[in-house]
DSSP file (Angstrom, degrees, kcal/mol; ACC not computed):
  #  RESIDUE AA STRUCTURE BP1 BP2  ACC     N-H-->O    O-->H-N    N-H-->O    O-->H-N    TCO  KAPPA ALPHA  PHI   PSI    X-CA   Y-CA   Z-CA
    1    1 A X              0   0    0      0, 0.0     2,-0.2     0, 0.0    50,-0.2   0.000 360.0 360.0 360.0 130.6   33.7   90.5  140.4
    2    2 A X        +     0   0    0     48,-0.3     3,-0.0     1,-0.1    47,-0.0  -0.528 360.0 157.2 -61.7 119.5   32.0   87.2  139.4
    3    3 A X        +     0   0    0     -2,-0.2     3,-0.3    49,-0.0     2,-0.3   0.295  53.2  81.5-142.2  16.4   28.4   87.5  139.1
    4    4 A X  S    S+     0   0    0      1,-0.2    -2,-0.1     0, 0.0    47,-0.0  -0.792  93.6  23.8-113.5 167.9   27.6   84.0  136.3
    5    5 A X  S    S+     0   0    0     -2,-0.3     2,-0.3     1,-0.2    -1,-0.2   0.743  70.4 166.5   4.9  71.8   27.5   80.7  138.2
    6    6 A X        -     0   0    0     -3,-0.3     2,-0.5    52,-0.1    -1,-0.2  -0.607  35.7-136.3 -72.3 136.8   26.8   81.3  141.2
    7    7 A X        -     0   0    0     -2,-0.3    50,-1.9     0, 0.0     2,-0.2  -0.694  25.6-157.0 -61.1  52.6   25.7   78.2  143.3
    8    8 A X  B     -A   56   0A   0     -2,-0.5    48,-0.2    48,-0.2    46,-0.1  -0.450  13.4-134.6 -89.1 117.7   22.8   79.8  145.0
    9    9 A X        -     0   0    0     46,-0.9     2,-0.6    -2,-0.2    -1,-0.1  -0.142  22.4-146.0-100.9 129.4   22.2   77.8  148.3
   10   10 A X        +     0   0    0     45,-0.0     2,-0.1    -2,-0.0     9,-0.0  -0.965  62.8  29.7-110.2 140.6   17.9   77.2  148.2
   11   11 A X  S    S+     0   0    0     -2,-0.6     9,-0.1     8,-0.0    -2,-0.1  -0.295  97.1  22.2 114.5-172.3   16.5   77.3  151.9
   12   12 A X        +     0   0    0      7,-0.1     8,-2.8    -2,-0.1     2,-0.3   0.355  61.3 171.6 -25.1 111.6   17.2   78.9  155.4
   13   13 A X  B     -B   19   0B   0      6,-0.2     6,-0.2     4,-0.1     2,-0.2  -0.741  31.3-112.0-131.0-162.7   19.4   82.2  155.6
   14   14 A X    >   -     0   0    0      4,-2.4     3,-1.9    -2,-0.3     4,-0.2  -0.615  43.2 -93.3-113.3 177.9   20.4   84.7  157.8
   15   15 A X  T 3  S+     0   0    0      1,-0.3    -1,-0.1    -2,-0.2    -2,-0.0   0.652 129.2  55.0 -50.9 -26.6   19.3   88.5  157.8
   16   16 A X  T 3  S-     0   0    0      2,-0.1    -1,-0.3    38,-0.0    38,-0.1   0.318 124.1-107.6-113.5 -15.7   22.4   89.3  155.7
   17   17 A X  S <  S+     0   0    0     -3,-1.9     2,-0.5     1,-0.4    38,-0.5   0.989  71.4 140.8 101.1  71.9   21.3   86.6  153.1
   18   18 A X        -     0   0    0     36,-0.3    -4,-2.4    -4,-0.2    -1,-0.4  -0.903  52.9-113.3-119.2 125.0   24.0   83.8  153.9
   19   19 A X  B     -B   13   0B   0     -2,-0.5    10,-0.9    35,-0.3    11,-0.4  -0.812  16.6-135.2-101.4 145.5   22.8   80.2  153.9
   20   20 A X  B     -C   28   0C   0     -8,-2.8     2,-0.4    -2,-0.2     8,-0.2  -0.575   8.7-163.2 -87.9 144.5   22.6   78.0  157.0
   21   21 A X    >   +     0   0    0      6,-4.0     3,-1.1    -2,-0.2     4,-0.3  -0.668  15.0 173.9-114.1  67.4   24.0   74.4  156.5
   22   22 A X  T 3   +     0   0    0     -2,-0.4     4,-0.3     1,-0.2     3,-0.3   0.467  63.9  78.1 -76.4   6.3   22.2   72.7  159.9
   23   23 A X  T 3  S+     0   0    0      2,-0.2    -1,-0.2     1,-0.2     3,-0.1   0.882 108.6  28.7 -17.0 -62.7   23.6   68.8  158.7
   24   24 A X  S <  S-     0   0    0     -3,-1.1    -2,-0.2     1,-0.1    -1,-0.2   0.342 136.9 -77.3-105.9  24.3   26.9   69.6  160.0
   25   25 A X  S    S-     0   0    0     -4,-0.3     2,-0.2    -3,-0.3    -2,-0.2   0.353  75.1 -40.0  80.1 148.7   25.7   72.1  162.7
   26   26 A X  S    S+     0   0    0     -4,-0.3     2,-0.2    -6,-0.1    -4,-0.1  -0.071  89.1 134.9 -26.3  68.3   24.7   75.4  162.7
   27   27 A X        -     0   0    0     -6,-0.3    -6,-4.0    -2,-0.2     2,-0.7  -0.914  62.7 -86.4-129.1 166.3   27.3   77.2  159.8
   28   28 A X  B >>  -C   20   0C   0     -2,-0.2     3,-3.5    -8,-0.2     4,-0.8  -0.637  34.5-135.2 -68.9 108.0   27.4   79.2  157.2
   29   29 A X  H 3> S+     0   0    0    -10,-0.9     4,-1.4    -2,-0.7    -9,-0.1   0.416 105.0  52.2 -50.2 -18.5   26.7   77.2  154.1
   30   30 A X  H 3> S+     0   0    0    -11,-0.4     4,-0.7    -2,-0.3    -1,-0.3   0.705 105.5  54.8 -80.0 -24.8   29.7   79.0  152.1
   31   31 A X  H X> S+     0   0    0     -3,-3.5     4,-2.5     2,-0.2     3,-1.1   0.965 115.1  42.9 -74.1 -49.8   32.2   78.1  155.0
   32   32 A X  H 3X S+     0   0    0     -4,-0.8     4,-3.8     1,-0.3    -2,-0.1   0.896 109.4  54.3 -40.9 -62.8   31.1   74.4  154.5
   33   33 A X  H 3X S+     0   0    0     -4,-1.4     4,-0.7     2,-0.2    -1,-0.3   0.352 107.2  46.7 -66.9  -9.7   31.1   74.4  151.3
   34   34 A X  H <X S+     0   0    0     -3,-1.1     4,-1.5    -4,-0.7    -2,-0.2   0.632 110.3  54.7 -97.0 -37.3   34.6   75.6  151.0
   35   35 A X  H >X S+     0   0    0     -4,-2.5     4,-4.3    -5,-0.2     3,-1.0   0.971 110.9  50.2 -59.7 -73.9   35.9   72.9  153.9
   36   36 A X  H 3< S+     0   0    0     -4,-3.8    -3,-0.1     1,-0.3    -1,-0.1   0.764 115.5  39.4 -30.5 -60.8   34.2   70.2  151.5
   37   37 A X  H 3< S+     0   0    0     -4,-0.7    -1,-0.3     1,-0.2    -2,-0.2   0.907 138.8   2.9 -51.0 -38.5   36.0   71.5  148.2
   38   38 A X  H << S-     0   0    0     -4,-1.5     2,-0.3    -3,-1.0    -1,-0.2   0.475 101.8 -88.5-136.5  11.4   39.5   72.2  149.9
   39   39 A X     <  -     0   0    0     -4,-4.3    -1,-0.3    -5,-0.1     2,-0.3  -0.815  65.7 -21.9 133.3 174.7   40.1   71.4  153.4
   40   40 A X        -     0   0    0     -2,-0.3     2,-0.4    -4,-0.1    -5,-0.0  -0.748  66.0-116.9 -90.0 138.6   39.8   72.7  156.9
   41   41 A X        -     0   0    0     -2,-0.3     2,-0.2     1,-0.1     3,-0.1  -0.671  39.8-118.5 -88.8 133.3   39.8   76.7  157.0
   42   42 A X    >   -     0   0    0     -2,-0.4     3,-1.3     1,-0.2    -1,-0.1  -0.564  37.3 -72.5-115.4 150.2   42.8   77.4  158.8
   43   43 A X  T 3  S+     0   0    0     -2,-0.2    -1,-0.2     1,-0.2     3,-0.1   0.017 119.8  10.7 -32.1 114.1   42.8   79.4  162.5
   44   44 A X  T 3  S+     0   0    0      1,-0.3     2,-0.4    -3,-0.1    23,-0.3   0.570 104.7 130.1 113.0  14.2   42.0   83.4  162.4
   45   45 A X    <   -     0   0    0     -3,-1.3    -1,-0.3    21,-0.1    21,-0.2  -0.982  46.4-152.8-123.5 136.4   40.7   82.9  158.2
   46   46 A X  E     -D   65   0D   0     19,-2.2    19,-2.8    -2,-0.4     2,-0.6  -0.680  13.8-130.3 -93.3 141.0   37.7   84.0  156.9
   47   47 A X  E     -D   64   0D   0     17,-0.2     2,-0.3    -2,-0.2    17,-0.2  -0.840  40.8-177.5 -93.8 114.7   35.9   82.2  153.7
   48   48 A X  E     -D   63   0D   0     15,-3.5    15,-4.2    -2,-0.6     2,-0.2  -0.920  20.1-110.6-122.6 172.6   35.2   85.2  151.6
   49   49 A X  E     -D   62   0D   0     -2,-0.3    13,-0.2    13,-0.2     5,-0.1  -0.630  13.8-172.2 -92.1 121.9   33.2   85.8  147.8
   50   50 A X  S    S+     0   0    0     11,-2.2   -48,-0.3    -2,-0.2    12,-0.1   0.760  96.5  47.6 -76.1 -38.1   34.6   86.7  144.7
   51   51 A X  S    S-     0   0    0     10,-0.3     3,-0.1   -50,-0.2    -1,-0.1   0.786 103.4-133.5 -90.1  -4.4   31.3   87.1  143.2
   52   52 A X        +     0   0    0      9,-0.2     2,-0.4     1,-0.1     3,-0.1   0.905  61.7 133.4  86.0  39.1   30.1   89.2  146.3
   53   53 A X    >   -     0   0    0      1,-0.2     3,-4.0     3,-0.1    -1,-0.1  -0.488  47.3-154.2-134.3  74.5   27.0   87.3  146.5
   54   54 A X  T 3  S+     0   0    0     -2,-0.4   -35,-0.3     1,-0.2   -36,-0.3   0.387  90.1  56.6   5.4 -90.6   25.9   86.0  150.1
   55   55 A X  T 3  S+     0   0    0    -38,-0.5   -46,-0.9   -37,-0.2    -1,-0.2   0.484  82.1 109.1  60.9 -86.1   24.2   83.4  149.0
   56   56 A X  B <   -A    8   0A   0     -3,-4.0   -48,-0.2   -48,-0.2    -3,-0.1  -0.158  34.3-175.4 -63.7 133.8   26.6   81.2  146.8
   57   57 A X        +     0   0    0    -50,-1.9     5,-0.1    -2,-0.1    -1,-0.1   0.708  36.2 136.7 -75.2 -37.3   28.1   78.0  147.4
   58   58 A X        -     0   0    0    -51,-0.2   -52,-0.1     1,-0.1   -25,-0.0   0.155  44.2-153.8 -35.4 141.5   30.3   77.8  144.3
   59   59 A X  S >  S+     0   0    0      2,-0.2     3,-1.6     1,-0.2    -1,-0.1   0.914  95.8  58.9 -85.3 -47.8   33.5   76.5  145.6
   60   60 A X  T 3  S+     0   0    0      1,-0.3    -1,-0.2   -10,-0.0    -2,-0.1   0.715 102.2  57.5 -63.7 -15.5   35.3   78.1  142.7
   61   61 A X  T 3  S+     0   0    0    -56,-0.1   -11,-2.2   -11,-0.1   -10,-0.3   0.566  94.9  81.5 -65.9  -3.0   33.9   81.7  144.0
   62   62 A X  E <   +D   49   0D   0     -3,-1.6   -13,-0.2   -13,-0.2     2,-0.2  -0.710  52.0 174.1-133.8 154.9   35.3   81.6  147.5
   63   63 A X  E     -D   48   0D   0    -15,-4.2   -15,-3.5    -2,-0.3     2,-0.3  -0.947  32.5 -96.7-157.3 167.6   38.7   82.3  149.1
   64   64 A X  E     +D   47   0D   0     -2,-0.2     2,-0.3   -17,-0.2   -17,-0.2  -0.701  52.1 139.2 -95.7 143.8   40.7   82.7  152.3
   65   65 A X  E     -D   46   0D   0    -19,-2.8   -19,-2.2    -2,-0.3     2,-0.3  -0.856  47.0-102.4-158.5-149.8   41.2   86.1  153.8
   66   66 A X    >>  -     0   0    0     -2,-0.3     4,-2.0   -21,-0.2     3,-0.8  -0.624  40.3 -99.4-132.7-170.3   41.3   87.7  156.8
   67   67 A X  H 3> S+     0   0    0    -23,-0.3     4,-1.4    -2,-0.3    -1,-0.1   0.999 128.0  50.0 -85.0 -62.6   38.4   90.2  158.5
   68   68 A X  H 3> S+     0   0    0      2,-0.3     4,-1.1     3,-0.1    -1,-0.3   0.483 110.8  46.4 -57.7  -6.2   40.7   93.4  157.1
   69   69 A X  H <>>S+     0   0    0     -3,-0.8     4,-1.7     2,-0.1     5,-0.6   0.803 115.5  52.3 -92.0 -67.7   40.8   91.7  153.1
   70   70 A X  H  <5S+     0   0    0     -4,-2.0     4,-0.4     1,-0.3    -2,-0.3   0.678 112.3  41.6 -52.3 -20.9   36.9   91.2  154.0
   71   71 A X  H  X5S+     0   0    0     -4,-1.4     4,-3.1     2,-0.1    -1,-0.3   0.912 117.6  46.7 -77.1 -52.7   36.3   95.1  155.0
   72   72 A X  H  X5S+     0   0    0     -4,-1.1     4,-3.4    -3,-0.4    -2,-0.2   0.813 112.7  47.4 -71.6 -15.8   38.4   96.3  152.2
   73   73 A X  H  X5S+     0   0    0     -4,-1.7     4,-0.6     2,-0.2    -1,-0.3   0.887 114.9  49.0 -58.9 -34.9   36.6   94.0  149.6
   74   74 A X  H >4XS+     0   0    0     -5,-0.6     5,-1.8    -4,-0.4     3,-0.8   0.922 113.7  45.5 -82.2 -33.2   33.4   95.1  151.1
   75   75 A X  H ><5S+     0   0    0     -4,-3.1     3,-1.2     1,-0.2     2,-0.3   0.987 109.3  53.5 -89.5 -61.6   34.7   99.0  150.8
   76   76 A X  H 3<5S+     0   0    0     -4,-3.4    -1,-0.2     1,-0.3    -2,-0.2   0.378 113.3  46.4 -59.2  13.4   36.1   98.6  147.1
   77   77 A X  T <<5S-     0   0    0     -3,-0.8    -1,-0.3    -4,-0.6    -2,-0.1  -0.294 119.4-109.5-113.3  27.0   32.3   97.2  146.0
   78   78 A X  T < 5S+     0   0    0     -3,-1.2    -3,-0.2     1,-0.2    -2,-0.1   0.899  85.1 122.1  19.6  75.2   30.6   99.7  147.7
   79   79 A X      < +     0   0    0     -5,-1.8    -1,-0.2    -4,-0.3    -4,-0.1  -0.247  34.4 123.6-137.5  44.6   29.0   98.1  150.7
   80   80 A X    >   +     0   0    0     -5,-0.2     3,-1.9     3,-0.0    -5,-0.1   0.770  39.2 179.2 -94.1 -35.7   30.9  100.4  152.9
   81   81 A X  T 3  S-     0   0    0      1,-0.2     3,-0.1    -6,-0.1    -6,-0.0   0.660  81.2 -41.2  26.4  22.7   27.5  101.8  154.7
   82   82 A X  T 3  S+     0   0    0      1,-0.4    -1,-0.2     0, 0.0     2,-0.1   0.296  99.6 146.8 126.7   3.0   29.6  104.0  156.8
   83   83 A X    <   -     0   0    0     -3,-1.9     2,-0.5     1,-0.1    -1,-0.4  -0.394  33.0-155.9 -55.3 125.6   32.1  102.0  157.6
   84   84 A X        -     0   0    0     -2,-0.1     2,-0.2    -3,-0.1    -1,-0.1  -0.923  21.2-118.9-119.8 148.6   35.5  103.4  158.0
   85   85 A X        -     0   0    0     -2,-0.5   -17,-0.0   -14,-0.1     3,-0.0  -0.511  35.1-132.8 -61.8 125.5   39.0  101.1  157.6
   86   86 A X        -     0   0    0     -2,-0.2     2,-0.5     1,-0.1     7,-0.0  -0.093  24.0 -95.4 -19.3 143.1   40.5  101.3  160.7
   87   87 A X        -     0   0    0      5,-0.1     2,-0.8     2,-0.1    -1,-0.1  -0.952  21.3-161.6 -66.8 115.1   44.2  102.1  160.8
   88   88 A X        +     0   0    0     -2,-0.5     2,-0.4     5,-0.1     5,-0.1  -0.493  55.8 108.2 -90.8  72.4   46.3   99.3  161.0
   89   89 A X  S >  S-     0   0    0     -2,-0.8     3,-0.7    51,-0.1     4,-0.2  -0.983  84.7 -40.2-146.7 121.4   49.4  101.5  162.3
   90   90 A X  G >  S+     0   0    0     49,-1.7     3,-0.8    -2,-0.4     6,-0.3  -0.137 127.7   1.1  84.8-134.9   51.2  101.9  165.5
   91   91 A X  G 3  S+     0   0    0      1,-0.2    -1,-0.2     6,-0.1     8,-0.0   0.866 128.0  62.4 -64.2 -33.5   48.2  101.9  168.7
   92   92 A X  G <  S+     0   0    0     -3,-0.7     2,-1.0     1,-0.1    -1,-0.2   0.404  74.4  94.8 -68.8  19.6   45.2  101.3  166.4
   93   93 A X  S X  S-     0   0    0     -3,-0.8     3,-1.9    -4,-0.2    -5,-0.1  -0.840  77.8-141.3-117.3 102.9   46.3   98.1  165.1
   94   94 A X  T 3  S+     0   0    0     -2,-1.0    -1,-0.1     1,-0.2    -2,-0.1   0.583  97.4  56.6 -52.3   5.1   44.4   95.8  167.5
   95   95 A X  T 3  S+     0   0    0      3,-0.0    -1,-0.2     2,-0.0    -4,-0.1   0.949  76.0 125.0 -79.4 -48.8   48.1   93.2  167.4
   96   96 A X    <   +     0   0    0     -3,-1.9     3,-0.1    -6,-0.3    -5,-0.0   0.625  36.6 168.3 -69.4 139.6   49.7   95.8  168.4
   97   97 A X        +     0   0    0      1,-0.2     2,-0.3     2,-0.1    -1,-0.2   0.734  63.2  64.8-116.0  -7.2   51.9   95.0  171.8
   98   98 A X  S    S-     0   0    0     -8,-0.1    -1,-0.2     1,-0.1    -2,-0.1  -0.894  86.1-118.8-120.2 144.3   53.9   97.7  172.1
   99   99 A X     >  -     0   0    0     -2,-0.3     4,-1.8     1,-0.1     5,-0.1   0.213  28.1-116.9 -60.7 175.3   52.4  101.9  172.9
  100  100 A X  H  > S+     0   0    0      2,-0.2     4,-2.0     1,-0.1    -1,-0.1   0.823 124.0  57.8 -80.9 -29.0   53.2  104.8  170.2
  101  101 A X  H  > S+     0   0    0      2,-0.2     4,-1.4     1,-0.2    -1,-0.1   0.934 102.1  48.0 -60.5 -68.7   55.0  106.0  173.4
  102  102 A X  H  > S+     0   0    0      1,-0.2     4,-2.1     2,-0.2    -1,-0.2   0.809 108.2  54.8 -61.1 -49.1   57.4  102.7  173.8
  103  103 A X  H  X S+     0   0    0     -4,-1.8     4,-2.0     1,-0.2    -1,-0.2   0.923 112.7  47.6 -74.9 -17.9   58.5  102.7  169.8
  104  104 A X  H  X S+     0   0    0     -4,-2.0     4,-2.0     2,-0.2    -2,-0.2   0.963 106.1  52.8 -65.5 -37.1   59.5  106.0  170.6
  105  105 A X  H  X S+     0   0    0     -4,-1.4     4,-2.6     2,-0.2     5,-0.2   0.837 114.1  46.0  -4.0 -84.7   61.2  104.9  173.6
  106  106 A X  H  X S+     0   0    0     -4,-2.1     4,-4.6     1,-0.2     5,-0.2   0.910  97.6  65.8 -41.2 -66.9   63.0  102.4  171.5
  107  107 A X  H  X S+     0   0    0     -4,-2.0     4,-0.8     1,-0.3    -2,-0.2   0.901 111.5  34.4 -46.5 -58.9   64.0  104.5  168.9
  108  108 A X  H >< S+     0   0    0     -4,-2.0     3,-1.3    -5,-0.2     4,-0.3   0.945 114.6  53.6 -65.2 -32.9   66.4  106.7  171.3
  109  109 A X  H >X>S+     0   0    0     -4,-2.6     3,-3.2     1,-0.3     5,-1.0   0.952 103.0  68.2 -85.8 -33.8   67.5  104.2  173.4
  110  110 A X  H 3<5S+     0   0    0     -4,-4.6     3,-0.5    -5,-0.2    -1,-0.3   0.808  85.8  62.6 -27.7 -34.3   68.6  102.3  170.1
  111  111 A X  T <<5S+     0   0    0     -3,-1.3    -1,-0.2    -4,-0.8    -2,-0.2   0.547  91.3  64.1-107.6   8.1   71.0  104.2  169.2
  112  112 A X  T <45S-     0   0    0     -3,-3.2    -1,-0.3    -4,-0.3    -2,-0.2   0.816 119.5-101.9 -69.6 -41.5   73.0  103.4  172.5
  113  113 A X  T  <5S+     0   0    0     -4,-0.9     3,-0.3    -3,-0.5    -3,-0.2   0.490  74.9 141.2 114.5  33.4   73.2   99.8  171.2
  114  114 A X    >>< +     0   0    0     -5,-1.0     3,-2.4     1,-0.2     4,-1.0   0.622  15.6 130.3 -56.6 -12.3   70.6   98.1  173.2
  115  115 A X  H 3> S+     0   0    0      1,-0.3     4,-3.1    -5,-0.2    -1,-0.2   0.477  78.2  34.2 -10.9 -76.2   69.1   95.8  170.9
  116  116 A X  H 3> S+     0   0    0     -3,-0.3     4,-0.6     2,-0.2    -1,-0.3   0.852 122.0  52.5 -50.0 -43.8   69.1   92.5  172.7
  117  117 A X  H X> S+     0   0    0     -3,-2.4     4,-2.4     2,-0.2     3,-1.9   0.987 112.5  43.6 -73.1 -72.5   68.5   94.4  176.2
  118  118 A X  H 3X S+     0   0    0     -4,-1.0     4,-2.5     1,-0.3    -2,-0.2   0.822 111.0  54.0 -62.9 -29.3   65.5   96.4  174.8
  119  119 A X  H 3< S+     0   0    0     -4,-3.1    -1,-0.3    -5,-0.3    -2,-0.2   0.442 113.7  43.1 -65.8  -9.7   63.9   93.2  173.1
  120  120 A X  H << S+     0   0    0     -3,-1.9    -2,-0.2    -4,-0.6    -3,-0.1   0.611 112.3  53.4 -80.5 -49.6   64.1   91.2  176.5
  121  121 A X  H  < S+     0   0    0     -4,-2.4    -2,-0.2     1,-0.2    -3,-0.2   0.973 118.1  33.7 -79.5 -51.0   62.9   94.2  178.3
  122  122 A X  S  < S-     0   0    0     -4,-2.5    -1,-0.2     2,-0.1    -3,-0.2   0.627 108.1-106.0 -67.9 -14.1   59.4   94.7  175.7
  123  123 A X  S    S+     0   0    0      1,-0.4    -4,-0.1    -5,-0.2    -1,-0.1  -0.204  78.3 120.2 133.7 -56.7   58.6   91.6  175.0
  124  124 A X        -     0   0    0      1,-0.2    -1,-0.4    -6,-0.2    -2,-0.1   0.293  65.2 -93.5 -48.8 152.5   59.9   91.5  171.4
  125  125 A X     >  -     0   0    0     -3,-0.1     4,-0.6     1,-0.1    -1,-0.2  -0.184  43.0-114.9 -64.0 168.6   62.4   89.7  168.9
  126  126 A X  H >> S+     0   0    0      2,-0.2     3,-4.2     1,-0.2     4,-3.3   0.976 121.5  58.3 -75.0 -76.1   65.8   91.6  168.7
  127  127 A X  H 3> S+     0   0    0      1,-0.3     4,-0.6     2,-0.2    -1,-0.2   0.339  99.1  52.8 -52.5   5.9   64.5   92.0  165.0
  128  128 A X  H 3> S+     0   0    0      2,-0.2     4,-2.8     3,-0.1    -1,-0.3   0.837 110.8  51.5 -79.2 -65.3   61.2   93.8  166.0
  129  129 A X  H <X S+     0   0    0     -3,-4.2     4,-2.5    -4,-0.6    -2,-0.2   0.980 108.2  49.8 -60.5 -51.8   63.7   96.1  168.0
  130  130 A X  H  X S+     0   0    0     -4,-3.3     4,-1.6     1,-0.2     6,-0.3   0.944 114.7  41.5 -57.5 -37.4   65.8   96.6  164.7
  131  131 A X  H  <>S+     0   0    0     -4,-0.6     5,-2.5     2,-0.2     6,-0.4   0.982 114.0  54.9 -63.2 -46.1   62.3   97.7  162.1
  132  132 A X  H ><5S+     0   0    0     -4,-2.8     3,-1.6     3,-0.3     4,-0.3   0.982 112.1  42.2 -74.0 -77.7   61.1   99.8  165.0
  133  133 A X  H 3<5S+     0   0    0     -4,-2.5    -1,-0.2     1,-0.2    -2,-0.2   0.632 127.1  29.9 -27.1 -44.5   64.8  101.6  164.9
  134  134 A X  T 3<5S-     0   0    0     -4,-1.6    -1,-0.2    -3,-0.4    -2,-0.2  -0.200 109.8-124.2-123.0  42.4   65.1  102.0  161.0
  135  135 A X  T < 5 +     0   0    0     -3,-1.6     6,-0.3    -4,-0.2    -3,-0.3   0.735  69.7 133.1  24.7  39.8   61.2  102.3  160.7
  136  136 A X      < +     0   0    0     -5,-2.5     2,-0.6    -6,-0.3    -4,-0.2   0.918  42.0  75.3 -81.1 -19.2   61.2   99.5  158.4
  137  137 A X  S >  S-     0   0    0     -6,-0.4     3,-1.9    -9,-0.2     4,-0.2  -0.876  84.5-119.5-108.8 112.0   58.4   97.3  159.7
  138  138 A X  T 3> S+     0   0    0     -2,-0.6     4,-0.5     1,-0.3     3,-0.4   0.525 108.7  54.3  25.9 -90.5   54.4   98.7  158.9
  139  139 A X  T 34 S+     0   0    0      1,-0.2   -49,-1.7     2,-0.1    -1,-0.3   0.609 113.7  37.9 -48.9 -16.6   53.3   99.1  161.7
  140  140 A X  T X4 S+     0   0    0     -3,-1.9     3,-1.5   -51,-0.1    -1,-0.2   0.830  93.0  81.7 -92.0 -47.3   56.1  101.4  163.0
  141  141 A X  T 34 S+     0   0    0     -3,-0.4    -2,-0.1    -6,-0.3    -1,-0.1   0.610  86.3  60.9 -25.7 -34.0   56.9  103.5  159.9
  142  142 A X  T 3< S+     0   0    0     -4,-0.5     2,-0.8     1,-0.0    -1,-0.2   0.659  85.8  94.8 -79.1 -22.2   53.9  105.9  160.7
  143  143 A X    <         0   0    0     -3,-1.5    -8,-0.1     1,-0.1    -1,-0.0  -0.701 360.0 360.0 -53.7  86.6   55.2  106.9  163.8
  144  144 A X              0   0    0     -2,-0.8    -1,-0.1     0, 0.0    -3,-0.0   0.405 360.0 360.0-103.9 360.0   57.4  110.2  164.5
């Protein structure tokens, strides 16, 4: 964790100690400040802190990640307050399209040789059907 030059943003923040950048409308002044340095932030990514410090602008503190790297950063610094990680497994993984019920589903009727047939009929790529079957893909593995 980074905690020497930090950019510390002087002026308006939010309860959570984030500075507001109201020039380019109503954002968070690290999110800004990371479009300036590098770009446009790309669809369903989050600007998060290396030094873990609300606050800071520094362009070289900040990175892209997603909402789950931003829980688990926040749970390996201990700033959990009672937060627990989700499971990203099977029905708790808010992607999920298919039930715990359905990969099971799959799993039997696989081994008739549907593939193609059962990946038309859920929704899913052929290869979806094929992880699900020889539990290779995350989300499926946990499943029995």
């Amino acid at each position: 964790m980074l905690t020497s030059d930090c950019s510390i943003l002087k002026g308006a923040k939010d309860k959570d100690g984030y500075g507001w950048q109201r020039k380019v409308g109503e954002r968070k002044a690290h999110r800004v400040a990371y479009v300036l340095a590098n770009g446009p932030i790309p669809n369903g990514l989050w600007v998060l802190h290396k030094c873990d410090n609300p606050s800071c602008v520094n362009p070289d503190h900040l990175y892209l990640g997603d909402g789950f790297q931003n829980m688990k950063d926040r749970k390996d610094r201990g700033r959990n307050t009672g937060w627990k990680m989700p499971s990203r497994y099977g029905e708790a993984n808010s992607n999920c399209k298919l039930s715990n019920e359905q990969v099971l589903e799959i799993r039997q009727r696989y081994k008739r040789g549907l593939t193609k047939a059962l990946a038309t009929q859920y929704g899913v790529c052929d290869k979806t059907i094929l992880r699900i079957a020889r539990k290779e893909k995350r989300n499926f593995d946990k499943i029995v």
